[in-house]
PyMOL Python script that loads the backbone (N, CA, C, O; Angstrom):
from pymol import cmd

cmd.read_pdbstr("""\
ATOM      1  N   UNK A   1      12.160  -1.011   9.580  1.00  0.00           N
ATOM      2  CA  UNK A   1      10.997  -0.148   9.631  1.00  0.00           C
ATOM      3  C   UNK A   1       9.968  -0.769  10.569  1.00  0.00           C
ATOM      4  O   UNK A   1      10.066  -1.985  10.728  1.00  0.00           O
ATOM      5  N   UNK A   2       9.314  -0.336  11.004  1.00  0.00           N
ATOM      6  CA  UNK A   2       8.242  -0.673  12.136  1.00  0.00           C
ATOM      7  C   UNK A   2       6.938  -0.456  11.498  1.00  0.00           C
ATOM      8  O   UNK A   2       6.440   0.612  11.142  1.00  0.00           O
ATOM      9  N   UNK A   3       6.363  -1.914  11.395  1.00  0.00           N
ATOM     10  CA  UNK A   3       4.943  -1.432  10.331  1.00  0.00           C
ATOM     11  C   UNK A   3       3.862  -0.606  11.032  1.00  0.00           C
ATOM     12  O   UNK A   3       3.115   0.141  10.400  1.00  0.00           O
ATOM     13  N   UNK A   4       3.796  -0.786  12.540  1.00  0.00           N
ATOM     14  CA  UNK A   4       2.962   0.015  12.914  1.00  0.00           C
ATOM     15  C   UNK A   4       2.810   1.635  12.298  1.00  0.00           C
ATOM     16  O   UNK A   4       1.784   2.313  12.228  1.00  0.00           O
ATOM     17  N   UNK A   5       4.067   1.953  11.926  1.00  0.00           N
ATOM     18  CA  UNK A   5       3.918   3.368  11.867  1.00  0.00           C
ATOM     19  C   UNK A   5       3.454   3.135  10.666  1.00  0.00           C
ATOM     20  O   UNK A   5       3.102   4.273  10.355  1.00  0.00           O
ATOM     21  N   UNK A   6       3.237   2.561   9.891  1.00  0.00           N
ATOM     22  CA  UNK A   6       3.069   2.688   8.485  1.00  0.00           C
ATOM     23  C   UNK A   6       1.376   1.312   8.029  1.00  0.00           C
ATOM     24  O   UNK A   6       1.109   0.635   7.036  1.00  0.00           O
ATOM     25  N   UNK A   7       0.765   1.497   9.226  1.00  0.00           N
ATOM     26  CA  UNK A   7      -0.581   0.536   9.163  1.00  0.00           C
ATOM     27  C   UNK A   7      -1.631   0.939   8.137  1.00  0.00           C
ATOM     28  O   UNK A   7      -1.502   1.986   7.503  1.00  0.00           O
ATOM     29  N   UNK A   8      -2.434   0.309   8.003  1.00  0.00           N
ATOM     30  CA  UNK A   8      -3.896   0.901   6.576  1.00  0.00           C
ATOM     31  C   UNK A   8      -4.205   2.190   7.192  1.00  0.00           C
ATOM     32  O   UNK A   8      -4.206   3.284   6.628  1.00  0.00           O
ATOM     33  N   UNK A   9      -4.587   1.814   8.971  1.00  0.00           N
ATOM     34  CA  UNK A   9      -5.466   2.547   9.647  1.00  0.00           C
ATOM     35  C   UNK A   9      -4.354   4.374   9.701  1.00  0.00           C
ATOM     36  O   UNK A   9      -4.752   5.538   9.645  1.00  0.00           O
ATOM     37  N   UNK A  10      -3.244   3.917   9.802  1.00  0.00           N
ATOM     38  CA  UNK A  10      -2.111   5.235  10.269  1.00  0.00           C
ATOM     39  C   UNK A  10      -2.458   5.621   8.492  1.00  0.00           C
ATOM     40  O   UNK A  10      -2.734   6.814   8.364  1.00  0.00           O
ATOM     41  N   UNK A  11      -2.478   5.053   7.535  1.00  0.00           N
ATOM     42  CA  UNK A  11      -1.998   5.974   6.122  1.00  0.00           C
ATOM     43  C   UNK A  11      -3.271   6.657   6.127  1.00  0.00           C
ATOM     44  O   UNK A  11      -3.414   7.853   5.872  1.00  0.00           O
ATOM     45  N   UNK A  12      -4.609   5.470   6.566  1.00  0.00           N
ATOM     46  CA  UNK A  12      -5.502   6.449   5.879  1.00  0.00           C
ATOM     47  C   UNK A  12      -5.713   8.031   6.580  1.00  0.00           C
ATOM     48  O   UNK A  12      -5.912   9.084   5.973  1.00  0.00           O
ATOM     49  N   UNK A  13      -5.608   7.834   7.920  1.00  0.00           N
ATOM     50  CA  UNK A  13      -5.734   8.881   8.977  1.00  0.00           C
ATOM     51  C   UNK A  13      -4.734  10.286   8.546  1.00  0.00           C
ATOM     52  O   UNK A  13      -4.819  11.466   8.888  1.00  0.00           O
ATOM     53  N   UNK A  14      -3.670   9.484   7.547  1.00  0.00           N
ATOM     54  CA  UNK A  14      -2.451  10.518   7.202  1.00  0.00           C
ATOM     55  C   UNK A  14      -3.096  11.557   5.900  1.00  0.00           C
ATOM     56  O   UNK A  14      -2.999  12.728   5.532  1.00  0.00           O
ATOM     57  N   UNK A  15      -3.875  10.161   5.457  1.00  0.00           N
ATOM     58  CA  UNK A  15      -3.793  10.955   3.711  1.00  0.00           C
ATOM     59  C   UNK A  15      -5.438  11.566   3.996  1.00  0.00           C
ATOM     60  O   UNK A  15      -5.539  12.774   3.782  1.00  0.00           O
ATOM     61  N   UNK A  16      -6.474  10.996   4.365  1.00  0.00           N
ATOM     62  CA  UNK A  16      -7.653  11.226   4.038  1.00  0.00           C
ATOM     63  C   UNK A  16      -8.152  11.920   5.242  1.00  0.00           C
ATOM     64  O   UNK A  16      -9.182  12.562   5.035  1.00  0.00           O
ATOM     65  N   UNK A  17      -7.613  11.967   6.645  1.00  0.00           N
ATOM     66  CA  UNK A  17      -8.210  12.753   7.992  1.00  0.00           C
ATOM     67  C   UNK A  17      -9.221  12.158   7.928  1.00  0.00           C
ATOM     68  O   UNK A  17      -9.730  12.580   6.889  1.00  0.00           O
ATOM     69  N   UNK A  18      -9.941  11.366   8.394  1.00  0.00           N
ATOM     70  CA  UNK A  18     -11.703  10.912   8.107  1.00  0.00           C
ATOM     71  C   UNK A  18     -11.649  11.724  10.025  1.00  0.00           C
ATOM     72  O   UNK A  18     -10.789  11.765  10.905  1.00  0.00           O
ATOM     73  N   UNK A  19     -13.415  12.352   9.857  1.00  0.00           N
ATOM     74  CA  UNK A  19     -13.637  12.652  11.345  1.00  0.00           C
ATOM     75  C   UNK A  19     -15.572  12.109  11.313  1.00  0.00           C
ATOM     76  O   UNK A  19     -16.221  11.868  10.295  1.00  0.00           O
ATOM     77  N   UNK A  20     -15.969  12.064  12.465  1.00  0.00           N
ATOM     78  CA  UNK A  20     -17.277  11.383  12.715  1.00  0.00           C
ATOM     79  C   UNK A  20     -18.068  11.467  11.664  1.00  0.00           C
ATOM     80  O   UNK A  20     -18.699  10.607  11.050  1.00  0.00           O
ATOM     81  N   UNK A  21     -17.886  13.364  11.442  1.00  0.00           N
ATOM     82  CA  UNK A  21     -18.884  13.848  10.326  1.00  0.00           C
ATOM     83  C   UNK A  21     -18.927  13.413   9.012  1.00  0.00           C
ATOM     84  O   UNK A  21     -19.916  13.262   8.294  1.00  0.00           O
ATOM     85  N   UNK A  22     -17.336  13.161   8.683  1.00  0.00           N
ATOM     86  CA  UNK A  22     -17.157  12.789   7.451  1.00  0.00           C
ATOM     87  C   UNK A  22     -16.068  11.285   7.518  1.00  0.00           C
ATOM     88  O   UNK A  22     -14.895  11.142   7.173  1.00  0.00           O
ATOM     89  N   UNK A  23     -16.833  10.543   7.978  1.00  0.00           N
ATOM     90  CA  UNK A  23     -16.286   9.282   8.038  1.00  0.00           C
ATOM     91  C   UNK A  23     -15.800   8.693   6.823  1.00  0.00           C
ATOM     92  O   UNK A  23     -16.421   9.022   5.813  1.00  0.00           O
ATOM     93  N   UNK A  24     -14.111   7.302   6.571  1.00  0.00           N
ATOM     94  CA  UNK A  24     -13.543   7.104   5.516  1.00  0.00           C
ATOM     95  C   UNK A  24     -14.258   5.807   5.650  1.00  0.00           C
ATOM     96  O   UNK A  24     -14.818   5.542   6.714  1.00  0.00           O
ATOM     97  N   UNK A  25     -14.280   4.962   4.625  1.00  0.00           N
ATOM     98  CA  UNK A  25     -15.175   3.402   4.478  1.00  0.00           C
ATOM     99  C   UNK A  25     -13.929   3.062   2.967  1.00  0.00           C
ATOM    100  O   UNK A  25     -13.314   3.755   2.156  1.00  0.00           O
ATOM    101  N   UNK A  26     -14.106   1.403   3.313  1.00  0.00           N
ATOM    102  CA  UNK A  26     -13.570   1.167   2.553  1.00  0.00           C
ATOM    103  C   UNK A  26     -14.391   0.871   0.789  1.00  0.00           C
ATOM    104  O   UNK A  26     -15.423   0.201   0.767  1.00  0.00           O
ATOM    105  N   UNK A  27     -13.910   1.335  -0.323  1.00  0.00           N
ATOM    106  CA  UNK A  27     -14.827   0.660  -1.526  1.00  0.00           C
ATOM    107  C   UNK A  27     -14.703  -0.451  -1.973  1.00  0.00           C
ATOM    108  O   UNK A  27     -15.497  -1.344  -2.268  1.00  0.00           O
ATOM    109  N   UNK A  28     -13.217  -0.294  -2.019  1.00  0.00           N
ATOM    110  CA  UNK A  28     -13.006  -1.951  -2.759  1.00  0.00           C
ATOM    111  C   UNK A  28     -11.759  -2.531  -2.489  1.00  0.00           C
ATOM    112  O   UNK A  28     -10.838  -1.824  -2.897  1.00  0.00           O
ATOM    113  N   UNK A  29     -11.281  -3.938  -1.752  1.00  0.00           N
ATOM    114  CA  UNK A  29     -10.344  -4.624  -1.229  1.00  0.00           C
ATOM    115  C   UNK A  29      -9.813  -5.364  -2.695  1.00  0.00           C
ATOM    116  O   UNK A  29     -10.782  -5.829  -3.295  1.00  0.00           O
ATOM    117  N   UNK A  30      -8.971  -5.506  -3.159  1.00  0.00           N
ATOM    118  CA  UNK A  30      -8.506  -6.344  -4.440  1.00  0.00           C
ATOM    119  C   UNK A  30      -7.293  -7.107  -3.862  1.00  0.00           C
ATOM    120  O   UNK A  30      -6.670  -6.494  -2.996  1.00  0.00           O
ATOM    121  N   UNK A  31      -6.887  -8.236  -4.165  1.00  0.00           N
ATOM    122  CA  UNK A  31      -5.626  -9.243  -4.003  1.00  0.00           C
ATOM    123  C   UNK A  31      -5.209  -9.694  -5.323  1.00  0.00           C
ATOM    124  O   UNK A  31      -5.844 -10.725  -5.545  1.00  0.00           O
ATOM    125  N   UNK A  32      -4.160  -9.316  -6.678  1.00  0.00           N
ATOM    126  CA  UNK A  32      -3.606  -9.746  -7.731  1.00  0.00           C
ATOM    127  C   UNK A  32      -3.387 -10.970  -7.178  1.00  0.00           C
ATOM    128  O   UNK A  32      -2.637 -11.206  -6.231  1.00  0.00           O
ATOM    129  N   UNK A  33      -4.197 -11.908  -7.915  1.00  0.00           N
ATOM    130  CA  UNK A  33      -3.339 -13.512  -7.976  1.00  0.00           C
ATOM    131  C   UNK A  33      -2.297 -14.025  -8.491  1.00  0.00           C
ATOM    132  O   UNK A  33      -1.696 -15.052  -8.177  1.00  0.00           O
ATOM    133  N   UNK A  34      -2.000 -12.898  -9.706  1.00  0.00           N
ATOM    134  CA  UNK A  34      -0.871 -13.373 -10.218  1.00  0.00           C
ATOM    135  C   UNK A  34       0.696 -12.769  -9.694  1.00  0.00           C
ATOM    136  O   UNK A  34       1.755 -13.354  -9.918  1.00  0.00           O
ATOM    137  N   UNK A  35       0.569 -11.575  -9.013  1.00  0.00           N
ATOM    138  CA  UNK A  35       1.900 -11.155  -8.592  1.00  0.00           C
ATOM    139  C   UNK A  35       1.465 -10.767  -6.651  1.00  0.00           C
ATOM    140  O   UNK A  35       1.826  -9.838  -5.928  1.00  0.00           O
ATOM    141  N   UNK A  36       0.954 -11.453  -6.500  1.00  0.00           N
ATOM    142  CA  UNK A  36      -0.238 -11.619  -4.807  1.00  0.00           C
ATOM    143  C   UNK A  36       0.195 -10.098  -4.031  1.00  0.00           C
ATOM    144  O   UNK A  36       0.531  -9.910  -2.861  1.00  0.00           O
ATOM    145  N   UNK A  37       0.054  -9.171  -5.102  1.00  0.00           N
ATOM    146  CA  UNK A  37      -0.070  -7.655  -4.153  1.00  0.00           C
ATOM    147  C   UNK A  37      -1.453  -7.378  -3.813  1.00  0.00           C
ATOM    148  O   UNK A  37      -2.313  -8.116  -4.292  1.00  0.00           O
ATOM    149  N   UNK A  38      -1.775  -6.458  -3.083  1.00  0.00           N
ATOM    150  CA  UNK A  38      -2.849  -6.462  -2.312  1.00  0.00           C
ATOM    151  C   UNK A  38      -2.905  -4.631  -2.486  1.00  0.00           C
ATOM    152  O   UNK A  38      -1.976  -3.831  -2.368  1.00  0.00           O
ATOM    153  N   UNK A  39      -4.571  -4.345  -2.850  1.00  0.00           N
ATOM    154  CA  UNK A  39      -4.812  -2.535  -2.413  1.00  0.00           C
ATOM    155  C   UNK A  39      -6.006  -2.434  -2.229  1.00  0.00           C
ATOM    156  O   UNK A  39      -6.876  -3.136  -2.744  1.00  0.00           O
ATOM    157  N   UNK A  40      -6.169  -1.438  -1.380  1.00  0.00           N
ATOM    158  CA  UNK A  40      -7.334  -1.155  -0.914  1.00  0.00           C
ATOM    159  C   UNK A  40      -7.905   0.105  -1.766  1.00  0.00           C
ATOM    160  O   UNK A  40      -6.951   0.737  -2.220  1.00  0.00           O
ATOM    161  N   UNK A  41      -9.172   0.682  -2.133  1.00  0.00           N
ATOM    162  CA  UNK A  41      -9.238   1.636  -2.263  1.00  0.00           C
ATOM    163  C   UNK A  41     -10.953   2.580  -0.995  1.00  0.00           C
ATOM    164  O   UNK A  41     -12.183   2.591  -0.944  1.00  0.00           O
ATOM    165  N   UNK A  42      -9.722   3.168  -0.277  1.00  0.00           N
ATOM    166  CA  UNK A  42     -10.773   3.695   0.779  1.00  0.00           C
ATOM    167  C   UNK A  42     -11.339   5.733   0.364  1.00  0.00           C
ATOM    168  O   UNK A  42     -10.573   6.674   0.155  1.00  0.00           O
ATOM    169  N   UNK A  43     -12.546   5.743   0.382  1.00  0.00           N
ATOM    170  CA  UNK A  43     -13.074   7.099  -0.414  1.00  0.00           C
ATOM    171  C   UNK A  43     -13.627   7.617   1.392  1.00  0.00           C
ATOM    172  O   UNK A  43     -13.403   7.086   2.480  1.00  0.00           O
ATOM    173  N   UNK A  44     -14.284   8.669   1.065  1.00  0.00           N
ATOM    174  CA  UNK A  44     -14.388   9.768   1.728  1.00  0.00           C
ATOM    175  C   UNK A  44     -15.232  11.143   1.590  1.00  0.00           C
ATOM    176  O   UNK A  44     -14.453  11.975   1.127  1.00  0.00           O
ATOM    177  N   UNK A  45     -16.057  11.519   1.728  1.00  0.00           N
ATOM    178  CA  UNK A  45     -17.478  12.497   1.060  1.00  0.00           C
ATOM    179  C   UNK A  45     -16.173  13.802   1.914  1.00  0.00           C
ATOM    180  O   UNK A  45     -15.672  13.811   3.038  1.00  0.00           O
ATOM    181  N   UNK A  46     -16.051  14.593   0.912  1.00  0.00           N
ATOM    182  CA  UNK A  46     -15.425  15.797   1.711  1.00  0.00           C
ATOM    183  C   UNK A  46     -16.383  17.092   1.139  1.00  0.00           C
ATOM    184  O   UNK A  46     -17.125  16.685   0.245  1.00  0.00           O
ATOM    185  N   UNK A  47     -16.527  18.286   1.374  1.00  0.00           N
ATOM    186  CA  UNK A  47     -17.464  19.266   1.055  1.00  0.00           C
ATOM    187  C   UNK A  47     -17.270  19.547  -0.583  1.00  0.00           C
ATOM    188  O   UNK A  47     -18.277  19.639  -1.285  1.00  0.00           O
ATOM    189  N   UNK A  48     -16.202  19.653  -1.045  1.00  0.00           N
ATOM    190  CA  UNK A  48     -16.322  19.265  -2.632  1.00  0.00           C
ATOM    191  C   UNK A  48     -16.623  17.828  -3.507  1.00  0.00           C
ATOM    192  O   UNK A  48     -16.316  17.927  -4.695  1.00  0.00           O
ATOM    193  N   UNK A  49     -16.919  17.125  -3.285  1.00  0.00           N
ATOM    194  CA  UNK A  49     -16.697  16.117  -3.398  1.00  0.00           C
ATOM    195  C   UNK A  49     -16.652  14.776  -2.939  1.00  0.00           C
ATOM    196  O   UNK A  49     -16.808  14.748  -1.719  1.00  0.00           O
ATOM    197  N   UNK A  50     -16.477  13.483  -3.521  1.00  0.00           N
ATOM    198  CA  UNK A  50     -15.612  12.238  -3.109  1.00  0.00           C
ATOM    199  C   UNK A  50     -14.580  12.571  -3.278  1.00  0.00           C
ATOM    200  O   UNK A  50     -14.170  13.307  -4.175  1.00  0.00           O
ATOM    201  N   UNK A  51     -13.802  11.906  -2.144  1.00  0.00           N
ATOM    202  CA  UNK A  51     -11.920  11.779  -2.306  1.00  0.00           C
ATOM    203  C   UNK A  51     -11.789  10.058  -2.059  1.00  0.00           C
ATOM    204  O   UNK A  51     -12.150   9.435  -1.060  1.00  0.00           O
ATOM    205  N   UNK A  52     -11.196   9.559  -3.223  1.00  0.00           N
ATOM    206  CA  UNK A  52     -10.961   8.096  -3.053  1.00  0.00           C
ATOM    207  C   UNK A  52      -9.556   8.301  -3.268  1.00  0.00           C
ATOM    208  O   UNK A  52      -9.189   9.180  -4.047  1.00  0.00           O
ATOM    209  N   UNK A  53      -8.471   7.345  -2.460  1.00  0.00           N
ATOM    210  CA  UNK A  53      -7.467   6.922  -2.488  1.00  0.00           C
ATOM    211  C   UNK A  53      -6.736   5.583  -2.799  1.00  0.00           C
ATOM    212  O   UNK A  53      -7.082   4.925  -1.818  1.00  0.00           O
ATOM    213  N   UNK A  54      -6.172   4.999  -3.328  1.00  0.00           N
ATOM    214  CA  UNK A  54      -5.709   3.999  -3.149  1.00  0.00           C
ATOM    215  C   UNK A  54      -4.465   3.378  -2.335  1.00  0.00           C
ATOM    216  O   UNK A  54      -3.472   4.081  -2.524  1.00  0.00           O
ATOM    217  N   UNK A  55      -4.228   2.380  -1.566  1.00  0.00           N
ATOM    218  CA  UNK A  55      -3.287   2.410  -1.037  1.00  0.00           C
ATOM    219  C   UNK A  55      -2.635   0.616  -0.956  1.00  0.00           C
ATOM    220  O   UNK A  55      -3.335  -0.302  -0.528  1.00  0.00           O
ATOM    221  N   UNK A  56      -1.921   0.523  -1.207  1.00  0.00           N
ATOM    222  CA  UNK A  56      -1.073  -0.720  -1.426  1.00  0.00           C
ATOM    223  C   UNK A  56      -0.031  -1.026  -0.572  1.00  0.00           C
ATOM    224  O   UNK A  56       1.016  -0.458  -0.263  1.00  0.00           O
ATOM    225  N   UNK A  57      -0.749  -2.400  -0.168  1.00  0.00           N
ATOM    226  CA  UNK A  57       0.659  -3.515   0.401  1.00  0.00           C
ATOM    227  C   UNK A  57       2.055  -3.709   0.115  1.00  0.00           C
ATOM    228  O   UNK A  57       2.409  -4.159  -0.975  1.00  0.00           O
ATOM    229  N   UNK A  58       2.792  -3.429   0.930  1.00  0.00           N
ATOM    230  CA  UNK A  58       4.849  -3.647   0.232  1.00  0.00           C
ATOM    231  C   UNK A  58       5.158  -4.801   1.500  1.00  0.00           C
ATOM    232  O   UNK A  58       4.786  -4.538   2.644  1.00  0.00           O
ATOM    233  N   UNK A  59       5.721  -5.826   1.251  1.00  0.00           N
ATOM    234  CA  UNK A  59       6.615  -6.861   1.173  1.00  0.00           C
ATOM    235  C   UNK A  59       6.589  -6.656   2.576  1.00  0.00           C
ATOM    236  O   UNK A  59       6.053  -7.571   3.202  1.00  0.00           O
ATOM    237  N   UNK A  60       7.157  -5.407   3.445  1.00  0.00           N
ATOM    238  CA  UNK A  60       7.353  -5.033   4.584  1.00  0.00           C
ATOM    239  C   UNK A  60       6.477  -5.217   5.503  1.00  0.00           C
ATOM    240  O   UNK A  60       6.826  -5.508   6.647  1.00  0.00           O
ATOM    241  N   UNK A  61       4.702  -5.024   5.017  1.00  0.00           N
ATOM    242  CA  UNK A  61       3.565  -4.452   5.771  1.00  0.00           C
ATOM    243  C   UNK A  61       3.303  -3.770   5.545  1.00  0.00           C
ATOM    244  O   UNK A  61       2.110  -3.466   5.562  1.00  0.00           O
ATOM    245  N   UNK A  62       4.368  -2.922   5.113  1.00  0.00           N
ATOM    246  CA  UNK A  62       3.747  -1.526   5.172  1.00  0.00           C
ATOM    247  C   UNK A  62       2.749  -1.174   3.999  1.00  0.00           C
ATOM    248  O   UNK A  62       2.806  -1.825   2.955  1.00  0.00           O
ATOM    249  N   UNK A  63       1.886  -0.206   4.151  1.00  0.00           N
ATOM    250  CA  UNK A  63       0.970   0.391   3.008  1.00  0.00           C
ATOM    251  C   UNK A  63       0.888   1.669   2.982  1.00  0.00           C
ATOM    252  O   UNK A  63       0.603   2.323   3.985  1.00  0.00           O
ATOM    253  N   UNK A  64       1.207   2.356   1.449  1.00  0.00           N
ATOM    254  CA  UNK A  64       1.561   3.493   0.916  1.00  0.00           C
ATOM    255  C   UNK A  64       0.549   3.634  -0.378  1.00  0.00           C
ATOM    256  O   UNK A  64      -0.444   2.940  -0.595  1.00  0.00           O
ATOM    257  N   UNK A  65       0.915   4.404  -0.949  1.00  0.00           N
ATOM    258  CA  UNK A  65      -0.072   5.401  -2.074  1.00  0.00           C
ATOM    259  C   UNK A  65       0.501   5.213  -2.829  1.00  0.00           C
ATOM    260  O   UNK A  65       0.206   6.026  -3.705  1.00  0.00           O
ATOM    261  N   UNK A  66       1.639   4.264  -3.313  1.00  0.00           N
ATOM    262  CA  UNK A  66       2.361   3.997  -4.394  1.00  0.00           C
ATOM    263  C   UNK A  66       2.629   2.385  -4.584  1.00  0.00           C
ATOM    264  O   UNK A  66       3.060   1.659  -3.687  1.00  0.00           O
ATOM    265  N   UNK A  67       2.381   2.066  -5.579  1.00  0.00           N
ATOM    266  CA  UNK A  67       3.061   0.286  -5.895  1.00  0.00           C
ATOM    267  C   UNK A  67       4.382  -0.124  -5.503  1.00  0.00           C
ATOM    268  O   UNK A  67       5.448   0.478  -5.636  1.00  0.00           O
ATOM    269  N   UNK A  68       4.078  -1.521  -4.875  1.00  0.00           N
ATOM    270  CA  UNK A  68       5.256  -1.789  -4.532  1.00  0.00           C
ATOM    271  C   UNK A  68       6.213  -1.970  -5.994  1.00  0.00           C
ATOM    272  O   UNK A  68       5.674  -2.245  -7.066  1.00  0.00           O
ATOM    273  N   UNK A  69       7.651  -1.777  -5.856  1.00  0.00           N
ATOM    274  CA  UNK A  69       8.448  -1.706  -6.993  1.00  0.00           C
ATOM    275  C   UNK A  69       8.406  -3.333  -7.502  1.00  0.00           C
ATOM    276  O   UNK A  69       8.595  -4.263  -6.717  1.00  0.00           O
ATOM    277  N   UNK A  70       8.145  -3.502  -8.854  1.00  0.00           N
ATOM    278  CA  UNK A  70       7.955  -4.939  -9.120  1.00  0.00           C
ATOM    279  C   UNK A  70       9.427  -5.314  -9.060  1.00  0.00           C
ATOM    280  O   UNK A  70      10.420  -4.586  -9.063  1.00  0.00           O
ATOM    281  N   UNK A  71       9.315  -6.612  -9.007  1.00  0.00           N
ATOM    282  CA  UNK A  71      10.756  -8.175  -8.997  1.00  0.00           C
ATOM    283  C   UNK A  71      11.380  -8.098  -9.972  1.00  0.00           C
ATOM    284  O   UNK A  71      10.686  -8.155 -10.987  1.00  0.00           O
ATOM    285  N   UNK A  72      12.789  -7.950 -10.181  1.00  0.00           N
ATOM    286  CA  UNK A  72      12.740  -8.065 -11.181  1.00  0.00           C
ATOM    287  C   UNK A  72      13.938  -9.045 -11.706  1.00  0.00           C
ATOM    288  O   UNK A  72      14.139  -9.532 -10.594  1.00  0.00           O
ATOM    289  N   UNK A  73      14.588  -9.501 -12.273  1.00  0.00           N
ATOM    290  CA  UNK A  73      15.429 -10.441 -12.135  1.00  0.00           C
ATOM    291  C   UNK A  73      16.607  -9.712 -12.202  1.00  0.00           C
ATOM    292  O   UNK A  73      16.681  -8.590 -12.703  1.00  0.00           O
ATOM    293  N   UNK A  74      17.780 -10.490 -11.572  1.00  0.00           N
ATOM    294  CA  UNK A  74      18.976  -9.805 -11.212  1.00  0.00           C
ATOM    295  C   UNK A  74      19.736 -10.427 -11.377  1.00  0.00           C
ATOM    296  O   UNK A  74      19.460 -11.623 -11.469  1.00  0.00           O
ATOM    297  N   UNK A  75      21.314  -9.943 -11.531  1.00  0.00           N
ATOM    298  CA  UNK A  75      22.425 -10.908 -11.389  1.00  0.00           C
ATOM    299  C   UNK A  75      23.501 -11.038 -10.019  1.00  0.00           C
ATOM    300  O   UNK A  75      23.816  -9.989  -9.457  1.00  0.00           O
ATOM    301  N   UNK A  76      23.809 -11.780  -9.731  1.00  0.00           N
ATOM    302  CA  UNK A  76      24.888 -12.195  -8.816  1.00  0.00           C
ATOM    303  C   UNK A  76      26.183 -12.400  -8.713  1.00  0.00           C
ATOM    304  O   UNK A  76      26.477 -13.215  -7.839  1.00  0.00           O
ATOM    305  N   UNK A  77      27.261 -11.839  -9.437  1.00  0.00           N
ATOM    306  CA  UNK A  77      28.282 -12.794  -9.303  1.00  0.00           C
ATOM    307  C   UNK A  77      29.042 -12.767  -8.707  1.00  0.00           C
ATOM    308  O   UNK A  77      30.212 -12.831  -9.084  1.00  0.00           O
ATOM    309  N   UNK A  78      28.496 -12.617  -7.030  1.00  0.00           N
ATOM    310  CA  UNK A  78      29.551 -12.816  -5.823  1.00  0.00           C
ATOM    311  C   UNK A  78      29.980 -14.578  -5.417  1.00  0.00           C
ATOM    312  O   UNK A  78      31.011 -15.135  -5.040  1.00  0.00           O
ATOM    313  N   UNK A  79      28.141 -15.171  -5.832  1.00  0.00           N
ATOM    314  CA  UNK A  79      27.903 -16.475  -5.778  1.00  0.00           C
ATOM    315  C   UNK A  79      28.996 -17.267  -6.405  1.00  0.00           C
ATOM    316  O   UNK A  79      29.670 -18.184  -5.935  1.00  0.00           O
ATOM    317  N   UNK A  80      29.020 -16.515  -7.963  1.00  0.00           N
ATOM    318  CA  UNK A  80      29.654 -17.097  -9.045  1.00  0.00           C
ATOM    319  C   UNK A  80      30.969 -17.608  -8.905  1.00  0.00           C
ATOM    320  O   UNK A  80      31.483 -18.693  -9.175  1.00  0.00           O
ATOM    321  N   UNK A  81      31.713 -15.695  -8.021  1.00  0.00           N
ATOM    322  CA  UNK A  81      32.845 -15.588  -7.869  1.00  0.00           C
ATOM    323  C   UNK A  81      33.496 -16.799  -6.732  1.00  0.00           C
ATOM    324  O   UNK A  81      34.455 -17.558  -6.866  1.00  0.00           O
ATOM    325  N   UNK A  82      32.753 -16.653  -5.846  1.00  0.00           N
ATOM    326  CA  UNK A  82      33.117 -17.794  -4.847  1.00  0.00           C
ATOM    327  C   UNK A  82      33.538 -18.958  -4.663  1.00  0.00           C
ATOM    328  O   UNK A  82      34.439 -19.428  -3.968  1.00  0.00           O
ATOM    329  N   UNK A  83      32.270 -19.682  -5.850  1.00  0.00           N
ATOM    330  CA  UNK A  83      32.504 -20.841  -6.227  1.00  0.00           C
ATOM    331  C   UNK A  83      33.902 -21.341  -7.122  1.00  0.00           C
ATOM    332  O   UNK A  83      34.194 -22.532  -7.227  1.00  0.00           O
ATOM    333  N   UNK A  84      34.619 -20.356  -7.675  1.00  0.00           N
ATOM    334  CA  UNK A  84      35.516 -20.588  -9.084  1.00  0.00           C
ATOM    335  C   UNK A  84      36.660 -20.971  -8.370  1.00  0.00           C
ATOM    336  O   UNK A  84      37.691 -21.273  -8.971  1.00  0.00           O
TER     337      UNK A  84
END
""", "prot")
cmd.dss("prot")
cmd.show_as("cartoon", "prot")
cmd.util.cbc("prot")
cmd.orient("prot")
């Protein structure tokens, strides 16, 4: 995958359109220390409303509107098999 296509600046432009009039800003940058994912949440004054989004860091670069899928432990036994 090519992170460019998938940058903060490309999602937000995807999900939120910000234009001069109604410019996007970010609210709040967060970094989990304990599982070190990273999201932004960038809002937006649209004629109804605020529109806030959130958007999160994956492993790749890339950043999407969904959590990256957590770790989870797995088994192997090609390793296993090899060794025997």
């Amino acid at each position: 995958m090519i992170t460019t296509e998938k940058s903060l600046h490309w999602a937000v432009d995807k999900w939120l359109a910000p234009t001069p009039a109604m410019p996007a800003r970010v609210k709040c940058f967060c970094r989990n220390a304990l599982s070190r994912q990273r999201f932004v949440c960038i809002e937006t004054l649209r004629p109804d409303g605020v529109l806030a989004i959130f958007f999160f860091r994956h492993g790749d670069g890339s950043w999407n509107v969904f959590p990256p899928a957590a770790e989870r432990p797995a088994m192997n036994g090609y390793r296993r098999a090899a060794q025997a």
